[in-house]
TORKOL-4160 file (C-alpha; in steps of 0.2 Angstrom, whole numbers, padded with zeros to 4 digits, m for minus):
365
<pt num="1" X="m0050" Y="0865" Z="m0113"/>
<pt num="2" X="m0038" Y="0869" Z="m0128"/>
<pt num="3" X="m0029" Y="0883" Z="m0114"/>
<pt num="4" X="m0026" Y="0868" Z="m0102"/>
<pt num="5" X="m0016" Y="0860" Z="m0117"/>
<pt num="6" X="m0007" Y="0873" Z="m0120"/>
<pt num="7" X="m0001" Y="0874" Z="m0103"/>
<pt num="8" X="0002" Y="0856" Z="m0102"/>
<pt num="9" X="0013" Y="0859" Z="m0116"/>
<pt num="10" X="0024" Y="0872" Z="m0109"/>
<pt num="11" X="0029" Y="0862" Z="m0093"/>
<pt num="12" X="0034" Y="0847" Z="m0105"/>
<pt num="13" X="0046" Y="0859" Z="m0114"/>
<pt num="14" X="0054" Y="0866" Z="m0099"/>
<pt num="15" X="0070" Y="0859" Z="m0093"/>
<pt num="16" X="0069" Y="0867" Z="m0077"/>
<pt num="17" X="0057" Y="0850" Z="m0072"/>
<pt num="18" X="0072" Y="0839" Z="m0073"/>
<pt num="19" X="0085" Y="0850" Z="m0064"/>
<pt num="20" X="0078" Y="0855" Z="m0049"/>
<pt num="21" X="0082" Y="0842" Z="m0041"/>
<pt num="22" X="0095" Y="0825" Z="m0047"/>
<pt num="23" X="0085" Y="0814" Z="m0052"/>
<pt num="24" X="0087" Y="0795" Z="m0039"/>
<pt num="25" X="0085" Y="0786" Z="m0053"/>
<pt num="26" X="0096" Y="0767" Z="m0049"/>
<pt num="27" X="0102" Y="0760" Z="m0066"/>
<pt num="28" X="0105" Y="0742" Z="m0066"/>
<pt num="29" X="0110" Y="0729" Z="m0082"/>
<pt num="30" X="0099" Y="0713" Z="m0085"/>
<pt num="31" X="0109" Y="0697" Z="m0080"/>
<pt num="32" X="0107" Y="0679" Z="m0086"/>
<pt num="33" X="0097" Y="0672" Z="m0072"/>
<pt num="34" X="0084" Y="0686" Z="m0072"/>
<pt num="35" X="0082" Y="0685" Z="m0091"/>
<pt num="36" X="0079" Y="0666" Z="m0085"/>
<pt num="37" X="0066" Y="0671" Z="m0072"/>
<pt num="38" X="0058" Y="0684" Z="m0084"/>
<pt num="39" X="0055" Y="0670" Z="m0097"/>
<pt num="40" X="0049" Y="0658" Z="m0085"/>
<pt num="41" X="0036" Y="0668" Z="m0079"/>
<pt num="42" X="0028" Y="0674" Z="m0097"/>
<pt num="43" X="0032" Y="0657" Z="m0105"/>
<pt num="44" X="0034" Y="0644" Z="m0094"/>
<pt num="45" X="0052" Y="0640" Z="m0102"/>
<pt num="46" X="0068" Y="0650" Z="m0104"/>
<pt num="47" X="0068" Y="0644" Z="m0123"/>
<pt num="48" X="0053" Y="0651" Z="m0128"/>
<pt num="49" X="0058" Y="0671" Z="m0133"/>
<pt num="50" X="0042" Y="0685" Z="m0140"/>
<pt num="51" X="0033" Y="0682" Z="m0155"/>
<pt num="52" X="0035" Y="0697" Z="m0169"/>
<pt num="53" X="0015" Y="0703" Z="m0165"/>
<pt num="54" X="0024" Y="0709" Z="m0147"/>
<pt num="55" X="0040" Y="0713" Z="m0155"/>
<pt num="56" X="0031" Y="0727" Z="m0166"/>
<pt num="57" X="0018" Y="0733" Z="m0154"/>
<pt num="58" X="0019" Y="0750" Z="m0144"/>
<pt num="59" X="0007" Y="0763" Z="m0138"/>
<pt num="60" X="0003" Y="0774" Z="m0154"/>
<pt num="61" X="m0011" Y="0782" Z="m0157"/>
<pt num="62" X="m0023" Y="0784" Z="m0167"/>
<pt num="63" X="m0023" Y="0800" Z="m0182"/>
<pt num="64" X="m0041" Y="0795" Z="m0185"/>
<pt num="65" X="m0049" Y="0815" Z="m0178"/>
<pt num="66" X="m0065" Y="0805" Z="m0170"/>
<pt num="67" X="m0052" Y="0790" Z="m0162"/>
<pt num="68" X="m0036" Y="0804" Z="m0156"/>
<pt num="69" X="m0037" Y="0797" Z="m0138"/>
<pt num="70" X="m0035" Y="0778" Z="m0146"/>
<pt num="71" X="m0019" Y="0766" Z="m0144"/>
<pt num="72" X="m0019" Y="0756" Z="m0163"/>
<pt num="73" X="m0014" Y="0738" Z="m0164"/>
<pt num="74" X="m0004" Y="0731" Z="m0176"/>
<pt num="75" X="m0009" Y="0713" Z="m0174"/>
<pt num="76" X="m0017" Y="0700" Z="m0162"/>
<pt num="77" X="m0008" Y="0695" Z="m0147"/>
<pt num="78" X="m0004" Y="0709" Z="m0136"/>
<pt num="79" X="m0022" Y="0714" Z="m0133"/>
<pt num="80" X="m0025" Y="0713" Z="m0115"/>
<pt num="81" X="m0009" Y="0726" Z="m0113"/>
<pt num="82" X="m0015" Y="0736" Z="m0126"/>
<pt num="83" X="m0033" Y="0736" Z="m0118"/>
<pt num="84" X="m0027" Y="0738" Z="m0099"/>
<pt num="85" X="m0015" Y="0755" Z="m0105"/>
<pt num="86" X="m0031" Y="0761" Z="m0116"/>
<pt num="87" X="m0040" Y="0761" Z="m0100"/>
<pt num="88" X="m0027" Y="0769" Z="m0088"/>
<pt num="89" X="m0026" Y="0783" Z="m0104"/>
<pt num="90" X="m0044" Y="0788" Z="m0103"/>
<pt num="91" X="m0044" Y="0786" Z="m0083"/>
<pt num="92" X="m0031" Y="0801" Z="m0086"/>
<pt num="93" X="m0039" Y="0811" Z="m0100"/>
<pt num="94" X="m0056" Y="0809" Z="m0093"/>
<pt num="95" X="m0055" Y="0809" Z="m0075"/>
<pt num="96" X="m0038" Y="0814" Z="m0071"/>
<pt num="97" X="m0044" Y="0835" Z="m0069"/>
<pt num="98" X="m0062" Y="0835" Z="m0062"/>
<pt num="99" X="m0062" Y="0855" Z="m0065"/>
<pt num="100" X="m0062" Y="0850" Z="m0085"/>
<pt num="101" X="m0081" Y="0849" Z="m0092"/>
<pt num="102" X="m0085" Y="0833" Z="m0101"/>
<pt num="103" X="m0089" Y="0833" Z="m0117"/>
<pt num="104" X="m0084" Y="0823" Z="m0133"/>
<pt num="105" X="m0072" Y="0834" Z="m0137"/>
<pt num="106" X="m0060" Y="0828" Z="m0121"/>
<pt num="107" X="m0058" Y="0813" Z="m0131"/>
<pt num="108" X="m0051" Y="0825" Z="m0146"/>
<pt num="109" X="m0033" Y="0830" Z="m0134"/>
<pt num="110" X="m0018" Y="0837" Z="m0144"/>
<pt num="111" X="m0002" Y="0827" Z="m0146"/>
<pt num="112" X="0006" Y="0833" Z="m0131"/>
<pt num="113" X="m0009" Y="0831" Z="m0121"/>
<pt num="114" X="m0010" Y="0812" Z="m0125"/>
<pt num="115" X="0006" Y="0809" Z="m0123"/>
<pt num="116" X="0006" Y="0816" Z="m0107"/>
<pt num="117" X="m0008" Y="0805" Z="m0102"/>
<pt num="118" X="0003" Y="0790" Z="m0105"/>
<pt num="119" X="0016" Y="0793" Z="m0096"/>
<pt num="120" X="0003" Y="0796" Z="m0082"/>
<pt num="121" X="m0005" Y="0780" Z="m0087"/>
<pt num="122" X="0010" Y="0770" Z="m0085"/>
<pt num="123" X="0018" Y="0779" Z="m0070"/>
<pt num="124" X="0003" Y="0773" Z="m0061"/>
<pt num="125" X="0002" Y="0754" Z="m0067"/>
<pt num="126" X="0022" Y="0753" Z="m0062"/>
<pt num="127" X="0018" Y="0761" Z="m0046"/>
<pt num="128" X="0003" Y="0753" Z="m0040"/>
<pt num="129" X="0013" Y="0736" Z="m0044"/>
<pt num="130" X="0027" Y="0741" Z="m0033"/>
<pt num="131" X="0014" Y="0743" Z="m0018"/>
<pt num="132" X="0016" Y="0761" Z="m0020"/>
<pt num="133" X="0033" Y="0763" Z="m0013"/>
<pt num="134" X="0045" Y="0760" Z="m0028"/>
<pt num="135" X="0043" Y="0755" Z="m0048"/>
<pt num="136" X="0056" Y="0748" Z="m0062"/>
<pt num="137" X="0058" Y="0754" Z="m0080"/>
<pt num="138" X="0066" Y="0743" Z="m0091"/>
<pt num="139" X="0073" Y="0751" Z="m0106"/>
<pt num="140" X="0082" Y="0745" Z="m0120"/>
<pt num="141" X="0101" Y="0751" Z="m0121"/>
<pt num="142" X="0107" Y="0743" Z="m0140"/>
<pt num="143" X="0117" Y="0732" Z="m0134"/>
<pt num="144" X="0119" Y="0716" Z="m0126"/>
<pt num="145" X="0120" Y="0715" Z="m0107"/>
<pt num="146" X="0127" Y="0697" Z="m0105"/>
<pt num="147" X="0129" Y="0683" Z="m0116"/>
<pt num="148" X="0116" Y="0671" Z="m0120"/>
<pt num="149" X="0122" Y="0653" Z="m0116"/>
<pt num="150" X="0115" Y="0637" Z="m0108"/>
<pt num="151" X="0097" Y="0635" Z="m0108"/>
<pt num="152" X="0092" Y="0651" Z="m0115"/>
<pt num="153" X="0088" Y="0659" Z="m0131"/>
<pt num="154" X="0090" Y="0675" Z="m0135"/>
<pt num="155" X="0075" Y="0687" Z="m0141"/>
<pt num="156" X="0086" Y="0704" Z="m0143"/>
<pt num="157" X="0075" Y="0713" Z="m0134"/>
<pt num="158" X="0077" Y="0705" Z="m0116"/>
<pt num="159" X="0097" Y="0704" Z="m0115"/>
<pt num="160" X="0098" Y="0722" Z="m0119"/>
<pt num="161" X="0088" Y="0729" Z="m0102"/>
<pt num="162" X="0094" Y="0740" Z="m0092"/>
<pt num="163" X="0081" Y="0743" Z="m0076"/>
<pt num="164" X="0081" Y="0759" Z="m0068"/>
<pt num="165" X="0073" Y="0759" Z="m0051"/>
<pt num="166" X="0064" Y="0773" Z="m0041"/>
<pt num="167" X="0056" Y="0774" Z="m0025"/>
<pt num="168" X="0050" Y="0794" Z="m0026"/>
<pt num="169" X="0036" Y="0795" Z="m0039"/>
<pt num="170" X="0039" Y="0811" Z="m0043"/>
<pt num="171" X="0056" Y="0802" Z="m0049"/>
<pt num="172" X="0046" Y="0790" Z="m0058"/>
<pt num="173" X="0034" Y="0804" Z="m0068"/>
<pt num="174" X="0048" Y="0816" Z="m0074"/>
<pt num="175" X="0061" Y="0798" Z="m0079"/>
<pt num="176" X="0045" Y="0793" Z="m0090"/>
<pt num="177" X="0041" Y="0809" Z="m0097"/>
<pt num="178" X="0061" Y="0809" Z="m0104"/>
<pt num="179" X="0059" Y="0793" Z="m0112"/>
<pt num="180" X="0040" Y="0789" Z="m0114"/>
<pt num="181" X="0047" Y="0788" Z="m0134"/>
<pt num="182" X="0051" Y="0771" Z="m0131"/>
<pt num="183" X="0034" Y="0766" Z="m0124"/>
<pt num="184" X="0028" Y="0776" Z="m0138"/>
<pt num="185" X="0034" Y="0775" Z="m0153"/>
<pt num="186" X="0046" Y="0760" Z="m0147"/>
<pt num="187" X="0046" Y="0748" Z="m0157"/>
<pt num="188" X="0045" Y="0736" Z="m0143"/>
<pt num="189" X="0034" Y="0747" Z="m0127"/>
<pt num="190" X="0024" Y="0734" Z="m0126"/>
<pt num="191" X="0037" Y="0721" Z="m0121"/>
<pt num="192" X="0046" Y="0736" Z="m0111"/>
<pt num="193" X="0030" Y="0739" Z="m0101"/>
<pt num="194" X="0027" Y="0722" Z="m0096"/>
<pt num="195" X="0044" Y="0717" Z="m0090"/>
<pt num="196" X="0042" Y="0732" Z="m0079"/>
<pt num="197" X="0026" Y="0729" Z="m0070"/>
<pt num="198" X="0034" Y="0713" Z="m0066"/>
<pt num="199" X="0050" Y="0719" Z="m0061"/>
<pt num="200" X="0039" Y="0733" Z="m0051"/>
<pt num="201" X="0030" Y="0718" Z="m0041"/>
<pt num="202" X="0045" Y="0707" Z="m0042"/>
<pt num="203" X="0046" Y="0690" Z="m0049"/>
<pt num="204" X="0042" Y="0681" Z="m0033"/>
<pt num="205" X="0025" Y="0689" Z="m0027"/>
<pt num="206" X="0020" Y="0688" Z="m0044"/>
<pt num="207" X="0024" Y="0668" Z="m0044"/>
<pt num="208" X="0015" Y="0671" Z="m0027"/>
<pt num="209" X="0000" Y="0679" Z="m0034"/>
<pt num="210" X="m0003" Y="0663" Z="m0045"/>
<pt num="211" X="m0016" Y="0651" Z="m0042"/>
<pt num="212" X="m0006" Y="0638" Z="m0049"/>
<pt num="213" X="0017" Y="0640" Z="m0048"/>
<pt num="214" X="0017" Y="0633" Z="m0067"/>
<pt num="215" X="0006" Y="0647" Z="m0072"/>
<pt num="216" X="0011" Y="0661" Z="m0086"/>
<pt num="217" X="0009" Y="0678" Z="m0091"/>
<pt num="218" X="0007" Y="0675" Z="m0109"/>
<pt num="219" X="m0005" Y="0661" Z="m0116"/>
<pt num="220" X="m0005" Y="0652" Z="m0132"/>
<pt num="221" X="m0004" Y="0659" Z="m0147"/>
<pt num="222" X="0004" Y="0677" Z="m0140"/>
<pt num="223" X="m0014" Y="0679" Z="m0129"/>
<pt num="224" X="m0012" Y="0689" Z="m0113"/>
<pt num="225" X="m0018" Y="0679" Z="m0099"/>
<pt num="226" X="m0031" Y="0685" Z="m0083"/>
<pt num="227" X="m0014" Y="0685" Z="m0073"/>
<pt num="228" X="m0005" Y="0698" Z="m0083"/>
<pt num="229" X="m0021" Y="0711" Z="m0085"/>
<pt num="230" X="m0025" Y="0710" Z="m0067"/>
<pt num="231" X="m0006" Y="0712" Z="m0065"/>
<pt num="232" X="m0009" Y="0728" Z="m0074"/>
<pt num="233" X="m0025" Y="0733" Z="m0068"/>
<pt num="234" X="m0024" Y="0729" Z="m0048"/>
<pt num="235" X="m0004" Y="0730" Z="m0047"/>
<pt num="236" X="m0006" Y="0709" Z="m0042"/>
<pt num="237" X="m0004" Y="0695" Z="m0054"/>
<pt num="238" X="m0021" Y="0686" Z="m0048"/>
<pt num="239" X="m0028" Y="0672" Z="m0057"/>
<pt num="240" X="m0047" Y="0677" Z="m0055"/>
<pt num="241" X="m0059" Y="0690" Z="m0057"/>
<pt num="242" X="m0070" Y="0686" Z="m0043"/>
<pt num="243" X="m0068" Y="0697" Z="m0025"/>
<pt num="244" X="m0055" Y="0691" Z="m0011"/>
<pt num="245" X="m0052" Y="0674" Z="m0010"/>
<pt num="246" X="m0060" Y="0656" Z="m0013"/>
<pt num="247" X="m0052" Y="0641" Z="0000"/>
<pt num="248" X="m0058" Y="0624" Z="m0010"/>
<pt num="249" X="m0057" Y="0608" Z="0000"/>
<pt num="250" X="m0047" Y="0596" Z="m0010"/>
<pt num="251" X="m0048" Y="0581" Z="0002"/>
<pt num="252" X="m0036" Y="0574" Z="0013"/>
<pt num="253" X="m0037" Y="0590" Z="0024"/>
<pt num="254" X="m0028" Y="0598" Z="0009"/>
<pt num="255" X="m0036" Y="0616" Z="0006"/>
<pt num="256" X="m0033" Y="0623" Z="m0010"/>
<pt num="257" X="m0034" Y="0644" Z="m0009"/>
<pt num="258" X="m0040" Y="0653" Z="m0026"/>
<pt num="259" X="m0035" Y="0670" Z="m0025"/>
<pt num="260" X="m0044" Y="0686" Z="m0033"/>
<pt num="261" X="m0047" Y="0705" Z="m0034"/>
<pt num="262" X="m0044" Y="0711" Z="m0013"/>
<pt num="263" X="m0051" Y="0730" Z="m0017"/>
<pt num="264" X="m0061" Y="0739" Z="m0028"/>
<pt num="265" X="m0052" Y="0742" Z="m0047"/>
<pt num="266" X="m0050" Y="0761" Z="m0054"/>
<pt num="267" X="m0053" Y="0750" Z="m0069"/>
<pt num="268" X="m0068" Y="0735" Z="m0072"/>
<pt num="269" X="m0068" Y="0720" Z="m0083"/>
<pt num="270" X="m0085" Y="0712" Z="m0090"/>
<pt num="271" X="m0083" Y="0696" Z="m0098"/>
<pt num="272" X="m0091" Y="0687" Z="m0110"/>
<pt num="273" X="m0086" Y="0669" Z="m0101"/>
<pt num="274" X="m0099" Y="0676" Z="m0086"/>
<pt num="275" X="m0111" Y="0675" Z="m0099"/>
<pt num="276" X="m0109" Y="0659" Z="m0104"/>
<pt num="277" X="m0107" Y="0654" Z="m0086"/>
<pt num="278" X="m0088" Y="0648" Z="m0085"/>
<pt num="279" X="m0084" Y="0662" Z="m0072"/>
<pt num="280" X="m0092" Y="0677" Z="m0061"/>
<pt num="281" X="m0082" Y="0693" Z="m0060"/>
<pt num="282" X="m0086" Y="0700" Z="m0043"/>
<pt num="283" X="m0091" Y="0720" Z="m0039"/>
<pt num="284" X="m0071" Y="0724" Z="m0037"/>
<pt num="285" X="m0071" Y="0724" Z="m0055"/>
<pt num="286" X="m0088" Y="0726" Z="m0062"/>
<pt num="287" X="m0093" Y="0741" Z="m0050"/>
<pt num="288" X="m0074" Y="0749" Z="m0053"/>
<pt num="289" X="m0068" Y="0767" Z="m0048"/>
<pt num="290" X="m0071" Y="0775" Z="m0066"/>
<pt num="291" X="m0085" Y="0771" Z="m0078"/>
<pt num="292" X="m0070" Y="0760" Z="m0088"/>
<pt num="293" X="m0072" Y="0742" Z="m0090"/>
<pt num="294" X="m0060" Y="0731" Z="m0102"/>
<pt num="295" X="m0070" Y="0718" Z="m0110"/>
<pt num="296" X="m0063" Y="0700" Z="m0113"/>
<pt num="297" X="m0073" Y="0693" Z="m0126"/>
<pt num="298" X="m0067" Y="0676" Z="m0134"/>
<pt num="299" X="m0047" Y="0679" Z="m0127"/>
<pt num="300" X="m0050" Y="0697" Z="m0134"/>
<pt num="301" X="m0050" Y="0712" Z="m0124"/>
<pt num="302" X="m0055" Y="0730" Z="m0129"/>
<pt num="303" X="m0061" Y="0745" Z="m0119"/>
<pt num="304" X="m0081" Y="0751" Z="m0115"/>
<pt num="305" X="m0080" Y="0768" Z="m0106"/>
<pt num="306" X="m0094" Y="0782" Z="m0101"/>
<pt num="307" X="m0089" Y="0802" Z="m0101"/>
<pt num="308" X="m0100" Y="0801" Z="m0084"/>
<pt num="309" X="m0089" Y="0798" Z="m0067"/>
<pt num="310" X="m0105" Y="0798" Z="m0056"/>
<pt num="311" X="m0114" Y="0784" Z="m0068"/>
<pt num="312" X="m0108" Y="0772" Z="m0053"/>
<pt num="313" X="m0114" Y="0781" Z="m0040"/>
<pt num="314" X="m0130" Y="0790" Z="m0045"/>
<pt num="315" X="m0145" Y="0779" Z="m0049"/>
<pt num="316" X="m0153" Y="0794" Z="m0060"/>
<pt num="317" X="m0138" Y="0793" Z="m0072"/>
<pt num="318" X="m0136" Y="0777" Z="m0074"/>
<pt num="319" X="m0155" Y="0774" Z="m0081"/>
<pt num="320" X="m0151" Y="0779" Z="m0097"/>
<pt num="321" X="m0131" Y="0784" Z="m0104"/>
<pt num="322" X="m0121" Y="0783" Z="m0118"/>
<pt num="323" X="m0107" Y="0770" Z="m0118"/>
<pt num="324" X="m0092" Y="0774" Z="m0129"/>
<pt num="325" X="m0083" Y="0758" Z="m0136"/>
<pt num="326" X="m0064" Y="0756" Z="m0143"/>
<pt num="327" X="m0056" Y="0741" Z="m0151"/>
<pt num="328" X="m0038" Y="0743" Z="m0157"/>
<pt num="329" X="m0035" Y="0730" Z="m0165"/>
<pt num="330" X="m0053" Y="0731" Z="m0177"/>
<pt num="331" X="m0045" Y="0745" Z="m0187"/>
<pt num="332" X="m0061" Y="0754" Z="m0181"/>
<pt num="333" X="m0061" Y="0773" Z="m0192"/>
<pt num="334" X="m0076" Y="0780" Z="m0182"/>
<pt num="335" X="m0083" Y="0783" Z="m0164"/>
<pt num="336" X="m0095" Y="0770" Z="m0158"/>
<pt num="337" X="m0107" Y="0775" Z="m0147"/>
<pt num="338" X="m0119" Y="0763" Z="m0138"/>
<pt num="339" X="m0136" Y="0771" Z="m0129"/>
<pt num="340" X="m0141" Y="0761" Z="m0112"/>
<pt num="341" X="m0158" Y="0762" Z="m0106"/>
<pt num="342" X="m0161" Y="0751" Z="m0091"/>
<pt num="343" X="m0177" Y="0756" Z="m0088"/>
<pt num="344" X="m0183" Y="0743" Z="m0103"/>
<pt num="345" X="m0186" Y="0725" Z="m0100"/>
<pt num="346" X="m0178" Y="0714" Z="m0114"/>
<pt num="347" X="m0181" Y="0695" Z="m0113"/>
<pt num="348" X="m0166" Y="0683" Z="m0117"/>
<pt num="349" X="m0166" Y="0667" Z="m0127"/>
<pt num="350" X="m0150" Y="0659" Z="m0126"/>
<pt num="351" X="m0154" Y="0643" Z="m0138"/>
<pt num="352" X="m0158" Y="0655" Z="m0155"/>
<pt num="353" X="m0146" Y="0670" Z="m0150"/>
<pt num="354" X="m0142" Y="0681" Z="m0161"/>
<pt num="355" X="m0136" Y="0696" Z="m0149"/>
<pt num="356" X="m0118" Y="0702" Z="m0153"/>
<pt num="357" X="m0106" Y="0696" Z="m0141"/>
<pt num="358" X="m0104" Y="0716" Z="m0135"/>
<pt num="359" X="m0122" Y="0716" Z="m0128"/>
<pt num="360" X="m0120" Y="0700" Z="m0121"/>
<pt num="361" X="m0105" Y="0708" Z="m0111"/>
<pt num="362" X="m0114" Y="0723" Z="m0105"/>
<pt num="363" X="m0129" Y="0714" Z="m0097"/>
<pt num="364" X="m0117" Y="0705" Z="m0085"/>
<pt num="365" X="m0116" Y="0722" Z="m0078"/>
């Protein structure tokens, strides 16, 4: 385990990586009318600019020995990006090498082996966005791009993008790994990361994604909404979490289609709405690729994983298992570890409940 570290370590430090071959890497500043676009789609107006929660939040981690493989964050907002890259991570550290035994201490990696696991993390989200053929990073340069006039107000974050396009991935791995300090340590990653996945799927299939045109990528309050954590998870800004689509007839011969998830997720959701009945997230998401589900629980979402890949596939496995659970927002200081046992029968009472709202999330499954 610690050799593999090493190792990983060594490649980073080489610079023979970047100069085999030139990098096909297309640098292009932000203008006006995309900043316009951008704002539209995360705010529903080109006035509205990031709150501070966002401006302050990257993808640090945690110094905590127990919690090493854990992205901390600062303050409410941001959380369904925070939960949606905590996910990708452990897909990466966990899963990514199937030779590596798993035990607890894969969730103790070094520095560089985290980092590393990042920029994997967010190579695929990018990726998988730009239908697997090309992704955008936006990077900030220090300067202003254009000026801000008319109907728009300046953030200083947004005017100073310049995106950088690639349609090799390989391009895309080795341009992250030489600036994944702005993701990071940032100050702003999170803001960098989400313009990018949009960019990656492009403005107009993400406003084609929407249920609704008027929709938003960012809620009251600074909340992430569904459509911007599928857009991270599933590479499509969907506004539901149940499988394919739903066509409602709204009279008139008018048919109104809901879309949702078209394929089975590397990463699930459970939700603590399906509880309480106000929505039913299909198998795409609750039976994902990886035992790693983000759980949204009252417009909060953190991250419920298992060290097991076959725990979805092998019945024996998945009678009794440990579930690990991270929230990086809960200034959490030790592991939490949660022992399923479906071979019990528990009886609900939903008038006097006192079950924590975790447990309630779990059962959906």
């Amino acid at each position: 385990n610690v050799e593999d570290e090493e190792t990983t370590g060594e490649i980073n430090k080489n610079p023979d990586l970047s100069t085999l071959y030139m990098l096909q890497i297309v640098p292009k500043a932000i203008d006006i009318s995309l900043a316009k676009e951008l704002k539209n789609l995360l705010f529903g107006s080109s006035l509205c600019c990031f709150s501070e929660e966002w401006k302050i939040q990257s993808f640090t981690f945690s110094n905590i020995p127990q919690l090493k493989y854990g992205i901390v964050q600062k303050k409410g907002g941001p959380c369904g990006v925070l939960a949606a890259v905590q996910a990708c991570v452990l897909q990466q550290l966990l899963f990514a090498d199937s030779n590596r035994n798993k035990d607890t201490r894969c969730l103790q990696p070094s520095e560089v082996y985290r980092t590393k696991c990042l920029t994997m993390a967010i190579a695929d989200i990018l990726w998988r966005a730009g239908g697997h053929e090309k992704a955008i990073v936006a990077l900030p340069s220090g300067r202003q791009q254009f000026t801000p006039i008319g109907k728009y107000k300046a953030d200083g974050i947004l005017e100073t993008l310049i995106l950088h396009s690639a349609t090799r991935y390989e391009d895309l791995i080795v341009f992250l790994q030489q600036n994944i300090h702005q993701f990071e340590i940032g100050p702003c990653g999170c803001i960098l990361l989400t313009v990018s996945v949009i960019l990656s799927r492009s403005i107009n299939l993400v406003r084609n994604d929407f249920d609704v045109l008027t929709n938003r990528l960012i809620g009251s309050h600074g909340y992430c909404t569904q459509e911007l954590v599928n857009l991270l998870l599933t590479g499509k800004a969907v506004s539901n979490v149940f499988n394919n689509v739903i066509e409602l007839d709204s009279g008139n011969g008018n048919i109104t289609i809901l879309k949702g998830i078209t394929s089975r997720s590397d990463i699930g959701l459970l939700s603590l709405f399906e509880h309480y009945d106000v929505c039913q997230v299909g198998c795409y998401l609750k039976t994902p690729k990886y035992p790693i589900w983000l759980v949204c629980s009252e417009s909060h979402f953190s991250v419920l994983f298992c060290l097991e890949k076959d725990l979805l596939s092998d019945w024996k496995t998945g009678r009794r298992f440990d579930l690990y659970y991270y929230d990086g927002l809960a200034n959490q200081d030790e592991e939490i570890r949660l022992t399923v046992d479906t071979t019990q029968v528990c009886t609900e009472d939903k008038e006097n409940d006192l079950t924590p709202p975790l447990e309630h999330c779990i059962r959906t499954k």
